[in-house]
Backbone as XML, in Angstrom:
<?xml version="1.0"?>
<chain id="A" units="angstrom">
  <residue number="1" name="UNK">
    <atom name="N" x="0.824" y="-1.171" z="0.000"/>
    <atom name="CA" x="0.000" y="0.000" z="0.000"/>
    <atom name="C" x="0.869" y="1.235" z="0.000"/>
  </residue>
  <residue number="2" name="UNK">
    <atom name="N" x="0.209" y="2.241" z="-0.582"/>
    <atom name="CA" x="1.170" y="3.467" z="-0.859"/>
    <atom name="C" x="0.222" y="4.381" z="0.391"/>
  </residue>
  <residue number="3" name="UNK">
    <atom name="N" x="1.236" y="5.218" z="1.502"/>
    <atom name="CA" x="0.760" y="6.043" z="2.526"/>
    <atom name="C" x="1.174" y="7.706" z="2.127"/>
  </residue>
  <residue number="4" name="UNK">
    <atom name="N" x="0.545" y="8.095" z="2.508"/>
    <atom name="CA" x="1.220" y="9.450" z="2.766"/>
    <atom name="C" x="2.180" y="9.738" z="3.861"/>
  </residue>
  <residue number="5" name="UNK">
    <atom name="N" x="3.244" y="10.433" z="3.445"/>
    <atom name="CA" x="4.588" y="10.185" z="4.196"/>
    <atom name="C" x="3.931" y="10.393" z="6.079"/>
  </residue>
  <residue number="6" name="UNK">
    <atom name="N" x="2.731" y="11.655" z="6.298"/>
    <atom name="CA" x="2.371" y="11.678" z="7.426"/>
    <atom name="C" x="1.421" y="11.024" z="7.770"/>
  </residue>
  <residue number="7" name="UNK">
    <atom name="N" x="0.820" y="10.107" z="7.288"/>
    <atom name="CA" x="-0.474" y="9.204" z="7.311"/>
    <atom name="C" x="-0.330" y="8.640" z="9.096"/>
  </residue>
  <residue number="8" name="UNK">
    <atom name="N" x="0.699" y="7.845" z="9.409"/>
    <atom name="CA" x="1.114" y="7.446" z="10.898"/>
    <atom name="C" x="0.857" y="8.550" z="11.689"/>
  </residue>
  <residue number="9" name="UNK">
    <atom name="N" x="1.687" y="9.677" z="11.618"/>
    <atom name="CA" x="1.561" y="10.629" z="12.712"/>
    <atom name="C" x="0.801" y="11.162" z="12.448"/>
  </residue>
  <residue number="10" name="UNK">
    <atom name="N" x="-0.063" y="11.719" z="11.656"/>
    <atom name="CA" x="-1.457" y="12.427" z="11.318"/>
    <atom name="C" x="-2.354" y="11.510" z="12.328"/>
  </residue>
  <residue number="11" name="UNK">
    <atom name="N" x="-2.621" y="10.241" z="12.061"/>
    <atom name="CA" x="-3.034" y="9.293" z="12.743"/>
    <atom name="C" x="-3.565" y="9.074" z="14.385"/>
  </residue>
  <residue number="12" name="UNK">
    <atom name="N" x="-1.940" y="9.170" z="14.850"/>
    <atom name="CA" x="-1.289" y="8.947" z="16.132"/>
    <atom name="C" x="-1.209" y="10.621" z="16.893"/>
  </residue>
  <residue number="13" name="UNK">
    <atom name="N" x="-1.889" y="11.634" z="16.373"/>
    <atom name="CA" x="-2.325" y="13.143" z="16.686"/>
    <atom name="C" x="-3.633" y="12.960" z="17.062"/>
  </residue>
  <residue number="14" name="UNK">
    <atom name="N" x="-4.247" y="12.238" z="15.974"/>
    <atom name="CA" x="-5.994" y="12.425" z="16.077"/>
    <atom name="C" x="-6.297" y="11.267" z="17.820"/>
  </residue>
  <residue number="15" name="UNK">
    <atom name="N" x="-5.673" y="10.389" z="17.544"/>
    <atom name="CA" x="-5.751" y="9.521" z="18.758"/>
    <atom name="C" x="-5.693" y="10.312" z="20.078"/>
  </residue>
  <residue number="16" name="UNK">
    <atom name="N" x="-4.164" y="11.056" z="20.100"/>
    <atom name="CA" x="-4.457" y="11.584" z="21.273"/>
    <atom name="C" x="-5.153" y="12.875" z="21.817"/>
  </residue>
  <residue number="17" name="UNK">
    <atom name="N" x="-5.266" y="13.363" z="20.570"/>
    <atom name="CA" x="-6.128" y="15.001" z="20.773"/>
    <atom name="C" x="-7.598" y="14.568" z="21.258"/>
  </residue>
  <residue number="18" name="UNK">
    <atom name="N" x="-8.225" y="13.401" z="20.535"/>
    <atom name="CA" x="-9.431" y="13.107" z="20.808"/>
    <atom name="C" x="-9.872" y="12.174" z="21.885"/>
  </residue>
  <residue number="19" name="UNK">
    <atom name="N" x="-10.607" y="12.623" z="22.533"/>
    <atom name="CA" x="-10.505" y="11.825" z="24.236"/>
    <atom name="C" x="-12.460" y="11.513" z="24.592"/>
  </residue>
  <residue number="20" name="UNK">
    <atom name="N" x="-13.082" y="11.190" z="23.320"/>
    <atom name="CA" x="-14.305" y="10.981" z="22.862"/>
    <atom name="C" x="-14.207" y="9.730" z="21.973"/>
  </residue>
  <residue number="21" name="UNK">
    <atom name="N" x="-15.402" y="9.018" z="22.044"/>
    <atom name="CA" x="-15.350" y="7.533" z="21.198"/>
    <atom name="C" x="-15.885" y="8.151" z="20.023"/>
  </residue>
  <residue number="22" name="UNK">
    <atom name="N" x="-15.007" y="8.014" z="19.427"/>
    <atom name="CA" x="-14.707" y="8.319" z="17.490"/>
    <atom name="C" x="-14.513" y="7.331" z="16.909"/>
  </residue>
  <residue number="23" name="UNK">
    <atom name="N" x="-14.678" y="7.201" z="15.018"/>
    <atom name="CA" x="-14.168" y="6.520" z="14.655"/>
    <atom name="C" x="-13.556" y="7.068" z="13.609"/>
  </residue>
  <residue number="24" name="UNK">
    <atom name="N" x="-12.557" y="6.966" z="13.199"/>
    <atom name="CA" x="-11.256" y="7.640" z="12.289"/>
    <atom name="C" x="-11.194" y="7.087" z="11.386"/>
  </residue>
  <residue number="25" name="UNK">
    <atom name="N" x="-10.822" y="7.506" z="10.203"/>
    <atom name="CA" x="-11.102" y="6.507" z="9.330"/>
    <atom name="C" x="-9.548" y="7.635" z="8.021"/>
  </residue>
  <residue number="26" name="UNK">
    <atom name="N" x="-8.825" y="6.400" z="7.648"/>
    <atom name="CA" x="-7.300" y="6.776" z="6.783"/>
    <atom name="C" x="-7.540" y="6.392" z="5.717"/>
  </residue>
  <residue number="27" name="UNK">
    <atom name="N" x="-7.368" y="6.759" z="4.657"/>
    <atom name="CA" x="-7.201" y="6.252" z="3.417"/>
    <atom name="C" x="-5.828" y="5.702" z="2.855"/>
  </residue>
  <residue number="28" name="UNK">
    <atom name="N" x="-5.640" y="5.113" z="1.916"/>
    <atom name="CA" x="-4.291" y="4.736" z="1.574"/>
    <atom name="C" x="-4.651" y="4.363" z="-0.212"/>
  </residue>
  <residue number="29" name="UNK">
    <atom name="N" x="-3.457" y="3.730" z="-0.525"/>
    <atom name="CA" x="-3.770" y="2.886" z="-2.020"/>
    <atom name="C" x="-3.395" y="1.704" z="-2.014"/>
  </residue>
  <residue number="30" name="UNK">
    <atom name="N" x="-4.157" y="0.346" z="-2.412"/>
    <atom name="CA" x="-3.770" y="-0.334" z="-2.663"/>
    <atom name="C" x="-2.966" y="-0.937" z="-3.756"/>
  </residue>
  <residue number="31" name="UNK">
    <atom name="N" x="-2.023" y="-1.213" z="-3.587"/>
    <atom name="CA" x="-1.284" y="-1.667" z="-4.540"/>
    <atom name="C" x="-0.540" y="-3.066" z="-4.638"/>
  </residue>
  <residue number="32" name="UNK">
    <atom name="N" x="-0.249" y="-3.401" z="-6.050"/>
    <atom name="CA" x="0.360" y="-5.016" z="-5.748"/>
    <atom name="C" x="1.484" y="-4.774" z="-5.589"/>
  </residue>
  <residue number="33" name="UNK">
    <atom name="N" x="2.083" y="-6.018" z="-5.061"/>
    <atom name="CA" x="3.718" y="-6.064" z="-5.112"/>
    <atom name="C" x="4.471" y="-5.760" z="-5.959"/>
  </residue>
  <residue number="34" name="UNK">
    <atom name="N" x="3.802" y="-6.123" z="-7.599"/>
    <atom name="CA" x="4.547" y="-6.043" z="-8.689"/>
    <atom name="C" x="4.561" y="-4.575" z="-9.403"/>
  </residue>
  <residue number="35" name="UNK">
    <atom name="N" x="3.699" y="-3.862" z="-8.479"/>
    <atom name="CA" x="3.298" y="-2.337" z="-8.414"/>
    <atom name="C" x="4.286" y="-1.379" z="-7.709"/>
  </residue>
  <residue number="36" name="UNK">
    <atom name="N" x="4.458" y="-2.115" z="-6.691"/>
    <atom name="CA" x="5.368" y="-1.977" z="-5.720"/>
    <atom name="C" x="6.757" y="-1.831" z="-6.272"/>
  </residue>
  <residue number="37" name="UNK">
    <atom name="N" x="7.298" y="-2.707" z="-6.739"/>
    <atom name="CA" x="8.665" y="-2.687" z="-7.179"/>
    <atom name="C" x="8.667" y="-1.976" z="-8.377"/>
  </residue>
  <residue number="38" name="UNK">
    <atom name="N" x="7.813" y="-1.797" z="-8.600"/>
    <atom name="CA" x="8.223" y="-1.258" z="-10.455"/>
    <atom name="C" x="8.101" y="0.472" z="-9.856"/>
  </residue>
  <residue number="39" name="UNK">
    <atom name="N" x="7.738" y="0.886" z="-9.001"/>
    <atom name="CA" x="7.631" y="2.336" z="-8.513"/>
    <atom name="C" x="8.126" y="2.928" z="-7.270"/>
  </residue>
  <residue number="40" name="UNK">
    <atom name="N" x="9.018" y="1.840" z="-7.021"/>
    <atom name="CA" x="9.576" y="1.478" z="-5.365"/>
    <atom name="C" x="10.503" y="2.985" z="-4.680"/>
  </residue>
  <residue number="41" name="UNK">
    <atom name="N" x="11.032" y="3.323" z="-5.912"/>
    <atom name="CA" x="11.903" y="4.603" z="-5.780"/>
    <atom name="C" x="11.013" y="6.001" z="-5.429"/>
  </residue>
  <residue number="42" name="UNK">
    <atom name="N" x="9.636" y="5.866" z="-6.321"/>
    <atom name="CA" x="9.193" y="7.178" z="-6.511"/>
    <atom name="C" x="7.953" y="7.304" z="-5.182"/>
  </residue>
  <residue number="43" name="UNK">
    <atom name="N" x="7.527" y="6.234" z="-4.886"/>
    <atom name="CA" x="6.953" y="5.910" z="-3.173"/>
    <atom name="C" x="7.797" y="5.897" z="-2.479"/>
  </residue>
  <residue number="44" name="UNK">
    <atom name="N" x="8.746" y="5.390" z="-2.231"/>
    <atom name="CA" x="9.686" y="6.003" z="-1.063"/>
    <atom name="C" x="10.085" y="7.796" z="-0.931"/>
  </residue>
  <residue number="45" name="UNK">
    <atom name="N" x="10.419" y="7.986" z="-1.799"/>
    <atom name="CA" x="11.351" y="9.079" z="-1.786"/>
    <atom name="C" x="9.773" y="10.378" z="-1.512"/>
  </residue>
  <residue number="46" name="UNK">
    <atom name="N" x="8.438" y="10.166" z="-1.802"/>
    <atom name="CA" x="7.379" y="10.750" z="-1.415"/>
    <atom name="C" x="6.695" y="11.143" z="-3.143"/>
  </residue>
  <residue number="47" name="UNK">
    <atom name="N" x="7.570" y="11.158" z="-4.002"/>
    <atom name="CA" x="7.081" y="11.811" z="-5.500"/>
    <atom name="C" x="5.698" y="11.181" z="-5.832"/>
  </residue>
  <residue number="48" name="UNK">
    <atom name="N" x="5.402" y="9.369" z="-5.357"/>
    <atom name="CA" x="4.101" y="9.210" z="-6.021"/>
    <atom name="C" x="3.435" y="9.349" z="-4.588"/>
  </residue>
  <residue number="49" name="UNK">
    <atom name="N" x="2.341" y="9.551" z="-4.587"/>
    <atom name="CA" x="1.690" y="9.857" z="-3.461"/>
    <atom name="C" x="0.217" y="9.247" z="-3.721"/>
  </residue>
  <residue number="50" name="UNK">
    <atom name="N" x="-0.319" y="8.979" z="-2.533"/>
    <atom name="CA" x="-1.290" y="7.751" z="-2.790"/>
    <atom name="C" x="-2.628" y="8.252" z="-3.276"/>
  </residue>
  <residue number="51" name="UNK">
    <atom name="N" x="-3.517" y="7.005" z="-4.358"/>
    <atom name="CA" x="-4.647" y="7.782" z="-4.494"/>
    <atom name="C" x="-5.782" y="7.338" z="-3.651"/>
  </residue>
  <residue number="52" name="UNK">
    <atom name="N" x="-6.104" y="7.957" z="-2.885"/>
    <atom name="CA" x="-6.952" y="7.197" z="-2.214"/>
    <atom name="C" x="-8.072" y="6.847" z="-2.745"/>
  </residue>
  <residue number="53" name="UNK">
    <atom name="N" x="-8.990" y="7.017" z="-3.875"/>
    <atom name="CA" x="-9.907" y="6.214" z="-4.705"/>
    <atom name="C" x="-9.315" y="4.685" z="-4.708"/>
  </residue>
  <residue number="54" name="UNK">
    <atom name="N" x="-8.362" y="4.585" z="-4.741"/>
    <atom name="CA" x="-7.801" y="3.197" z="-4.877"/>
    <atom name="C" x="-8.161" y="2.089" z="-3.612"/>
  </residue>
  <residue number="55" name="UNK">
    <atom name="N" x="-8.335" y="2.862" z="-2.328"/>
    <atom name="CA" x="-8.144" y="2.340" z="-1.379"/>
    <atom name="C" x="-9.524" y="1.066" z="-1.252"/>
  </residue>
  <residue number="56" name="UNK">
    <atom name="N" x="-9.258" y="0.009" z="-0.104"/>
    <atom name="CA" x="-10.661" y="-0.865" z="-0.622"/>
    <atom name="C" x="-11.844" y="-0.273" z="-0.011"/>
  </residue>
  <residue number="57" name="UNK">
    <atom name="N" x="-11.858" y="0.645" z="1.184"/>
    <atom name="CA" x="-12.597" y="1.612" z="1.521"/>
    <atom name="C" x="-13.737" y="2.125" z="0.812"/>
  </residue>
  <residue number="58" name="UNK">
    <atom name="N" x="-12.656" y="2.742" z="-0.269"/>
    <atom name="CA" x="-13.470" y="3.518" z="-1.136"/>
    <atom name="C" x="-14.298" y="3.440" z="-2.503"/>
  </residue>
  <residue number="59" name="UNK">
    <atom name="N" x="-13.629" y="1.775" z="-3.034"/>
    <atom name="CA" x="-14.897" y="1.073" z="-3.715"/>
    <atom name="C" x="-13.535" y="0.184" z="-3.813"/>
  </residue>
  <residue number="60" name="UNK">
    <atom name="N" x="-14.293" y="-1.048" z="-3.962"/>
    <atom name="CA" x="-13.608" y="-2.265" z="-4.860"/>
    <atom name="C" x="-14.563" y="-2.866" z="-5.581"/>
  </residue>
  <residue number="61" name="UNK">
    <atom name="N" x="-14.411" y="-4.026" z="-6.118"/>
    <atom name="CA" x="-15.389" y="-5.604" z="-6.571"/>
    <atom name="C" x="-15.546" y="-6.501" z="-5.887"/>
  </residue>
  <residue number="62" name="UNK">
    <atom name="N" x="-16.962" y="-6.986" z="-5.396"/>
    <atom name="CA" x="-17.148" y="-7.912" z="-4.470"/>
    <atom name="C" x="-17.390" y="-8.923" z="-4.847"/>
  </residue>
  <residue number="63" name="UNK">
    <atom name="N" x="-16.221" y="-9.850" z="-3.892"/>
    <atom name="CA" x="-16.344" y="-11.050" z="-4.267"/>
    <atom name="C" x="-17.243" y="-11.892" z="-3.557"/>
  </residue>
  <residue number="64" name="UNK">
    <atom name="N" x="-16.842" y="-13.160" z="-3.981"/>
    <atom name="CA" x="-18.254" y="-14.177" z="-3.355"/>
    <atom name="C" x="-18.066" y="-14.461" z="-2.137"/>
  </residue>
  <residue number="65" name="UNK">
    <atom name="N" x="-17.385" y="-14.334" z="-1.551"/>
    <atom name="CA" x="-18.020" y="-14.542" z="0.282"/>
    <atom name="C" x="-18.462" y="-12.673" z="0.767"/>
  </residue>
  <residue number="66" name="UNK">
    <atom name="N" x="-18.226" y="-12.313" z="0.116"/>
    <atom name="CA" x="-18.955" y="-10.412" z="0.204"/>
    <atom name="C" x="-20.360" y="-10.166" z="-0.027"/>
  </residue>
  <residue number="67" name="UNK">
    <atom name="N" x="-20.950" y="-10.889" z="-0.959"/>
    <atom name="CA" x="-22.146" y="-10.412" z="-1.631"/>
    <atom name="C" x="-22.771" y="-11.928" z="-1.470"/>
  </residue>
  <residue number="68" name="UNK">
    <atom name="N" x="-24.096" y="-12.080" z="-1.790"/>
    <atom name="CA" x="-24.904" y="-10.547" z="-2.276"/>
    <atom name="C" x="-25.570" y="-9.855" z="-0.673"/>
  </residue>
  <residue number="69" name="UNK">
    <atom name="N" x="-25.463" y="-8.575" z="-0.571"/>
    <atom name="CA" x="-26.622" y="-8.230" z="0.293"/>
    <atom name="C" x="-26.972" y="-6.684" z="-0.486"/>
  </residue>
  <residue number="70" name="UNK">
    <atom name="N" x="-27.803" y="-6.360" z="0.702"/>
    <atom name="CA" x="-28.859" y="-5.272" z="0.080"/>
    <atom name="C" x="-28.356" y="-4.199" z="0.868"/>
  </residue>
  <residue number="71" name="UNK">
    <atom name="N" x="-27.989" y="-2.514" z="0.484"/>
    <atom name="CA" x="-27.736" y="-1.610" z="1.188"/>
    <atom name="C" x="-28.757" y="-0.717" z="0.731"/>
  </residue>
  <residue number="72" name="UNK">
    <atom name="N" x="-29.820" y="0.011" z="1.192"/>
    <atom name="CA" x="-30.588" y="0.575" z="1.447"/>
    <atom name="C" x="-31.354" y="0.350" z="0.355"/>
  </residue>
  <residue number="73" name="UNK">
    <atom name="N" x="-31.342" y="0.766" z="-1.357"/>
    <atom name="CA" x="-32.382" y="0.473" z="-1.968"/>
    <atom name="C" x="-31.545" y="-1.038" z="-2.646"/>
  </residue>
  <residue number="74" name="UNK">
    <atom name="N" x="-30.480" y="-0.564" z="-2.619"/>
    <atom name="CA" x="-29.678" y="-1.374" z="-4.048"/>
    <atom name="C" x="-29.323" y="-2.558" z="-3.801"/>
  </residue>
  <residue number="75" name="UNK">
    <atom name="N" x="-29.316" y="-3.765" z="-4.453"/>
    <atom name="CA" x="-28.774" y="-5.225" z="-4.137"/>
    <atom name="C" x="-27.427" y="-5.305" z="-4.860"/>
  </residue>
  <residue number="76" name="UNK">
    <atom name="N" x="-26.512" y="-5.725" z="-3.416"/>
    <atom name="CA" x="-25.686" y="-5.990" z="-4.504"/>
    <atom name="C" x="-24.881" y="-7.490" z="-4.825"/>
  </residue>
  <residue number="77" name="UNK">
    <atom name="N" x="-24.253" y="-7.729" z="-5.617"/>
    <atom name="CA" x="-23.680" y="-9.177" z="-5.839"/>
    <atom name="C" x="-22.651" y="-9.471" z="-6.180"/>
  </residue>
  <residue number="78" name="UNK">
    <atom name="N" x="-21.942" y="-10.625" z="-6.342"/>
    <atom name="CA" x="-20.503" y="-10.577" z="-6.437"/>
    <atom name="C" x="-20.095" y="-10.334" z="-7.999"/>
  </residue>
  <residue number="79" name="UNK">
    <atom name="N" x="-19.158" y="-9.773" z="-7.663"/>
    <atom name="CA" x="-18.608" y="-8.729" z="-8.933"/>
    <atom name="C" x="-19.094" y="-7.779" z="-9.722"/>
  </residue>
  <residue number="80" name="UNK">
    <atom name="N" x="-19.895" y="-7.121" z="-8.451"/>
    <atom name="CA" x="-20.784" y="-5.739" z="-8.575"/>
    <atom name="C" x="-19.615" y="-4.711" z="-8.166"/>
  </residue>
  <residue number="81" name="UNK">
    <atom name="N" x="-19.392" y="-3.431" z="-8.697"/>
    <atom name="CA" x="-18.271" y="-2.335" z="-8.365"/>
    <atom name="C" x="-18.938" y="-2.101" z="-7.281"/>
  </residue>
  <residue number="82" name="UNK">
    <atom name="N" x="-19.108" y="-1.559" z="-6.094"/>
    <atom name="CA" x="-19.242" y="-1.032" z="-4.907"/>
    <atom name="C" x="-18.219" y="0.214" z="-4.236"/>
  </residue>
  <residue number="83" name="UNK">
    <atom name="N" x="-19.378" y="1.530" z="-4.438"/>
    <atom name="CA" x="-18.250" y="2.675" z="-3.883"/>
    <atom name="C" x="-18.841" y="2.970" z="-2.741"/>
  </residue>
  <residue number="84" name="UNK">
    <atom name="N" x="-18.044" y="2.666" z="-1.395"/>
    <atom name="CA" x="-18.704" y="2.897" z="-0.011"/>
    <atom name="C" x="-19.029" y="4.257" z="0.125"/>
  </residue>
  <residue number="85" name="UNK">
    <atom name="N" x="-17.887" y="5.257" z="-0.606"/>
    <atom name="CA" x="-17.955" y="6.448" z="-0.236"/>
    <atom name="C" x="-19.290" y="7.119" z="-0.850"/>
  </residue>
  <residue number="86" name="UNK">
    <atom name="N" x="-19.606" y="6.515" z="-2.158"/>
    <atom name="CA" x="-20.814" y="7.271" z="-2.967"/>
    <atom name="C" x="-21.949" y="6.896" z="-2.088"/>
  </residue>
  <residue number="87" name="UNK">
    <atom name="N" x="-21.912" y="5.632" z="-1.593"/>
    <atom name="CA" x="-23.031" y="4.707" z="-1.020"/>
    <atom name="C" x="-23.472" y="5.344" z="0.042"/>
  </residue>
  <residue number="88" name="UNK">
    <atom name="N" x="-22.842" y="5.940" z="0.879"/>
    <atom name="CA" x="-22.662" y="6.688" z="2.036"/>
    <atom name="C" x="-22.732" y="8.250" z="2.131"/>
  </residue>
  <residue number="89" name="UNK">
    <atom name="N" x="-22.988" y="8.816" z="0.239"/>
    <atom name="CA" x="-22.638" y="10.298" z="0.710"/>
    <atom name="C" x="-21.767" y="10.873" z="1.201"/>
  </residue>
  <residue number="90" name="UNK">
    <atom name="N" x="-20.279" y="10.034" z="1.000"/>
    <atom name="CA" x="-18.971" y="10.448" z="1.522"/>
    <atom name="C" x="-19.151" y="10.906" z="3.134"/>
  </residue>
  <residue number="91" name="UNK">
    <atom name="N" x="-19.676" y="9.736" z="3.960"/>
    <atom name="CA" x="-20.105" y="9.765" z="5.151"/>
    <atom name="C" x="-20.660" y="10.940" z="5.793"/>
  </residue>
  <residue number="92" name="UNK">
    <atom name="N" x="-21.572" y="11.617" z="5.050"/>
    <atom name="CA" x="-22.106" y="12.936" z="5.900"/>
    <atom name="C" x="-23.422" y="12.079" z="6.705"/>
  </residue>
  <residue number="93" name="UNK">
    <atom name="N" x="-23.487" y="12.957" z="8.140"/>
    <atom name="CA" x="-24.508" y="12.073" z="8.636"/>
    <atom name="C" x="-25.112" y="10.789" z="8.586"/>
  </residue>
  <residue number="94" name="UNK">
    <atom name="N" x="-24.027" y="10.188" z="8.697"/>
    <atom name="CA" x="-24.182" y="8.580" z="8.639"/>
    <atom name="C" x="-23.153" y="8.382" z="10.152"/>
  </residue>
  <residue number="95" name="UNK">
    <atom name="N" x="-24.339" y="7.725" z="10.832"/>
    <atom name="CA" x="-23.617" y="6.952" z="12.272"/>
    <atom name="C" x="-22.430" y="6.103" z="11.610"/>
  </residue>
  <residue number="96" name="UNK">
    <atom name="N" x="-21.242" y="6.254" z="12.759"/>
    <atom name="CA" x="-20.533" y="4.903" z="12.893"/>
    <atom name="C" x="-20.690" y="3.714" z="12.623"/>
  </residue>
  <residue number="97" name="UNK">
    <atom name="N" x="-21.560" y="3.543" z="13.486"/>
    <atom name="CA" x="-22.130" y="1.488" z="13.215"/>
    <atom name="C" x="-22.782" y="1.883" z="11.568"/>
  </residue>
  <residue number="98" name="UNK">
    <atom name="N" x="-23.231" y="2.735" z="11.025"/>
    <atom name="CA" x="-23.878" y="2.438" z="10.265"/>
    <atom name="C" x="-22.793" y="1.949" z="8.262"/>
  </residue>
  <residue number="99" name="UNK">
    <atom name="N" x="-22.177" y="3.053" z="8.844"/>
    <atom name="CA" x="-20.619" y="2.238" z="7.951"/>
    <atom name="C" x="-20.131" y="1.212" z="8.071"/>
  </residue>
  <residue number="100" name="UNK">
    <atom name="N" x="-19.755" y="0.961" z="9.410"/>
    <atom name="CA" x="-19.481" y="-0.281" z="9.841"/>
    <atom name="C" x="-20.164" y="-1.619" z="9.628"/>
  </residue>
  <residue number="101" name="UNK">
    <atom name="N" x="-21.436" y="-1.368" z="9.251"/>
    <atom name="CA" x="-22.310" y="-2.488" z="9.171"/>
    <atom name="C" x="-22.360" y="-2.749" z="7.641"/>
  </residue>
  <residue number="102" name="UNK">
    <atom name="N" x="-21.867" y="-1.523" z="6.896"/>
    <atom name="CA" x="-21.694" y="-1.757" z="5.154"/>
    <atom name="C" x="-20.075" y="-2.426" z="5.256"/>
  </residue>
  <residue number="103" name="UNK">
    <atom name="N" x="-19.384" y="-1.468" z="5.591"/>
    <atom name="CA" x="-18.379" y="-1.640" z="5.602"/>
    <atom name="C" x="-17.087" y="-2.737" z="6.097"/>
  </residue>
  <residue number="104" name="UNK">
    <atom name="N" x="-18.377" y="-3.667" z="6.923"/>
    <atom name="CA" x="-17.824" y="-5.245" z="7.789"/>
    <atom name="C" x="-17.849" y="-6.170" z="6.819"/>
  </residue>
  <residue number="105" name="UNK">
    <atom name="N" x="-18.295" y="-6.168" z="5.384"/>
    <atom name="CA" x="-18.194" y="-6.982" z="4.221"/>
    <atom name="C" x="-16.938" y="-7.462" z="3.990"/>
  </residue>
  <residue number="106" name="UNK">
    <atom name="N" x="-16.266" y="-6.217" z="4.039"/>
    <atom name="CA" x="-14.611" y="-6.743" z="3.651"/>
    <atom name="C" x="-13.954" y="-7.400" z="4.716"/>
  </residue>
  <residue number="107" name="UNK">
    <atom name="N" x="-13.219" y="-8.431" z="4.198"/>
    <atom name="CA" x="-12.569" y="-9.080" z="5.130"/>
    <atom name="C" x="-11.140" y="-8.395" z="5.506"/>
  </residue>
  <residue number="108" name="UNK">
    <atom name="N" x="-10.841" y="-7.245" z="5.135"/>
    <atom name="CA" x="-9.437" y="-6.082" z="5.536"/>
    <atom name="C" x="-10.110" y="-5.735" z="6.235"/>
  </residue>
  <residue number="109" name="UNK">
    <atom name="N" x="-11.448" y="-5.510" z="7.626"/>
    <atom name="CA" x="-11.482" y="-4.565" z="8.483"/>
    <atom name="C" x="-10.524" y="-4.594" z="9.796"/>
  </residue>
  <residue number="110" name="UNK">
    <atom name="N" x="-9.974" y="-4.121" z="9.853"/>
    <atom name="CA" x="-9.361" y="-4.156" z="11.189"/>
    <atom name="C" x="-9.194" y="-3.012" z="12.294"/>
  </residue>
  <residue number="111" name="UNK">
    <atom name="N" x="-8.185" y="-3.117" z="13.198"/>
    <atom name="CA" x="-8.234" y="-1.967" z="13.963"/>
    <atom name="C" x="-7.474" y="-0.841" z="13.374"/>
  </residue>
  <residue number="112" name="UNK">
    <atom name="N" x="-6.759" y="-0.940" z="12.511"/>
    <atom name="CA" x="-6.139" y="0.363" z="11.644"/>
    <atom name="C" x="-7.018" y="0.676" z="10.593"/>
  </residue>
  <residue number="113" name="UNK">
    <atom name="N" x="-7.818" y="0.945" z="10.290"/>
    <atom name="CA" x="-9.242" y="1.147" z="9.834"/>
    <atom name="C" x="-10.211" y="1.997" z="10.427"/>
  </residue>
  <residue number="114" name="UNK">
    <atom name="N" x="-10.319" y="2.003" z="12.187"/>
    <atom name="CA" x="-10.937" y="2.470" z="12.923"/>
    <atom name="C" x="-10.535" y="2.953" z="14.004"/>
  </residue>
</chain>
């Protein structure tokens, strides 16, 4: 995955400034290995910088232990595009759990996520 050089400490700020149950949420890019090496110089050094559309967050293709379910009007199924962020209104007024409950599909949720 490609970060932004401050993505960690941007991170590890919000943690401690905020002393309220939040949920935080980072973007990154996913990328393959073979992505990885072929651009290894220009991600390190900071020149490529990540897109976060890329991230699985922010849409992927769902596969078959993902789908099918239903998010508010729309059904969806495996190897349907899925953009959480469109799905969500780029989370305006949408509870926590309520992402979370779209967003527990993927099997990447973890605690660096939230």
């Amino acid at each position: 995955m490609v970060l932004d050089q401050y993505f960690l400490v941007e991170h590890m700020m919000r943690h401690q400034i905020c002393n309220t149950s939040i949920a935080l949420l980072g973007f990154k890019e996913n990328i393959t290995w073979a992505d990885y090496r072929s651009d290894a110089e220009n991600i390190r050094s900071g020149l490529r910088i990540p897109d976060y559309r890329r991230d699985l967050k922010f849409s992927h293709l769902l596969k078959k232990d993902e789908a099918p379910f239903k998010y508010k009007s729309t059904r969806f199924i495996e190897g349907d595009a899925i953009n959480y962020m469109e799905q969500t209104d780029y989370l305006r007024g949408l509870a926590a759990m309520a992402f979370i409950d779209v967003y527990k599909r993927q099997q990447v949720f973890d605690q660096s996520h939230m």
